[in-house]
N, C-alpha and C positions, 0 to 999 in steps of 0.2 A: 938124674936127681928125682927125687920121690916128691911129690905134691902134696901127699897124704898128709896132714897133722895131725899128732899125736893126741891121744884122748888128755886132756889133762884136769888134773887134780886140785878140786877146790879146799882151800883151806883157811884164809882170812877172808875176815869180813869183805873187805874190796875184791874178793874171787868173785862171792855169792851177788855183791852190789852189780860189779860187770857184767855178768849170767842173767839176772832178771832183768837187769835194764835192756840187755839185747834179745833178750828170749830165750837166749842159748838152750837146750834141749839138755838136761842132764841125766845120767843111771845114780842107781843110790845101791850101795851096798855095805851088807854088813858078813862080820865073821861067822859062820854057823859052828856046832861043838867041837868041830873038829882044827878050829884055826883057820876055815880057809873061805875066804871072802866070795861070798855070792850076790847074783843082780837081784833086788828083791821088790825094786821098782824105777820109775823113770817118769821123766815129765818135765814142767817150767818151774824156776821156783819163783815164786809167790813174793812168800815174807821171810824175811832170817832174823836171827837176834845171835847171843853168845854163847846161848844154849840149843835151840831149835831151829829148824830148816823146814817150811811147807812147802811139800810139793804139788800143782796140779795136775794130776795122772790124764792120760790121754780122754779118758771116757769122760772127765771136767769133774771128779771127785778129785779132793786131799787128803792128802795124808801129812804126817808130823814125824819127824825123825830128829833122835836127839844125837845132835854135832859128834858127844864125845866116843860115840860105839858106831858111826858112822861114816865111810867115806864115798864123798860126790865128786862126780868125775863127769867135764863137760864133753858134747858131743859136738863133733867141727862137720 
């Protein structure tokens, strides 16, 4: 049996509440022209709302990514 956990996929509000209360480590990605989703950053989040998701990137800058052209996917 594999030990591994799968990367998983945040998507309600209590996804993002359980991830920054624990630290969890997330990637952020979005579609580029072509349809196909790439890593375009990573880090702890911060703050969320219904619309926005702040990340702090490793270097301890943030960034703001909006929910609805984006998906966060936690790192185990």
């Amino acid at each position: 049996m594999d030990s591994k956990k799968k990367p998983r996929i945040l998507q309600k509000n209590i996804d993002f509440f359980i991830a920054a209360l624990s630290q969890t480590p997330v990637t952020v990605w979005q579609e580029d022209p072509t349809g196909v989703y790439c890593e375009i950053g990573s880090g702890l989040i911060e703050m969320f709302s219904d619309t926005t998701i702040r990340v702090r990137n490793a270097d301890g800058s943030k960034s703001h990514f909006d929910r609805d052209i984006t998906m966060f996917q936690g790192i185990h």
